[in-house]
N, C-alpha and C positions, 0 to 999 in steps of 0.2 A: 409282116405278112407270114402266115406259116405254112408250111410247106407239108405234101403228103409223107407219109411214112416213108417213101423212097425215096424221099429229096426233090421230086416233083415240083415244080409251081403249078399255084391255082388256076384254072382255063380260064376262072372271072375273078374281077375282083369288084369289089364296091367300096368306094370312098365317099366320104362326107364331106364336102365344104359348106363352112360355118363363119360366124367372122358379122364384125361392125363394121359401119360403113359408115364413115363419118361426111356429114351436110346436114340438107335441110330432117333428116330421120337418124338420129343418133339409137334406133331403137334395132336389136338384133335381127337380122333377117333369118327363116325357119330354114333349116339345114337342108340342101340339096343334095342327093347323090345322085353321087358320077359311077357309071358300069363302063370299064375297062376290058377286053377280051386277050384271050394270049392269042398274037396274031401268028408270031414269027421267033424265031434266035436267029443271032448275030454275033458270031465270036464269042460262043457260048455266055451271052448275055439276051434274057427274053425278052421279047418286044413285046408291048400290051398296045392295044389301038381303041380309041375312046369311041363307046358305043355311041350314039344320040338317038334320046331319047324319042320315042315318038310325037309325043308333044311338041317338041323343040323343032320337027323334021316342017312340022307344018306351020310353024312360024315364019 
């Protein structure tokens, strides 16, 4: 992850999961991202809180 010019962390981040899934569909599933927000620090360690996505909210 990199970081602003002043050693900042990003407010977002966006991750990819990827990956086989092995049964009855040995066939790669299309890359999902995840959006993550910087919620909080904790013992000068940042906390990121997983966004959900809107789609997902109405499932």
């Amino acid at each position: 992850m990199e970081v602003a010019k002043d050693g900042s962390p990003p407010a977002v981040v966006k991750l990819l999961q990827t990956g086989l899934y092995v049964g009855a569909n040995d066939v790669a599933e299309p890359p999902v991202e995840h959006v993550y927000e910087l919620a909080d620090r904790v013992d000068d360690v940042e906390v990121y809180q997983y966004q959900q996505a809107a789609s997902e909210a109405t499932d």
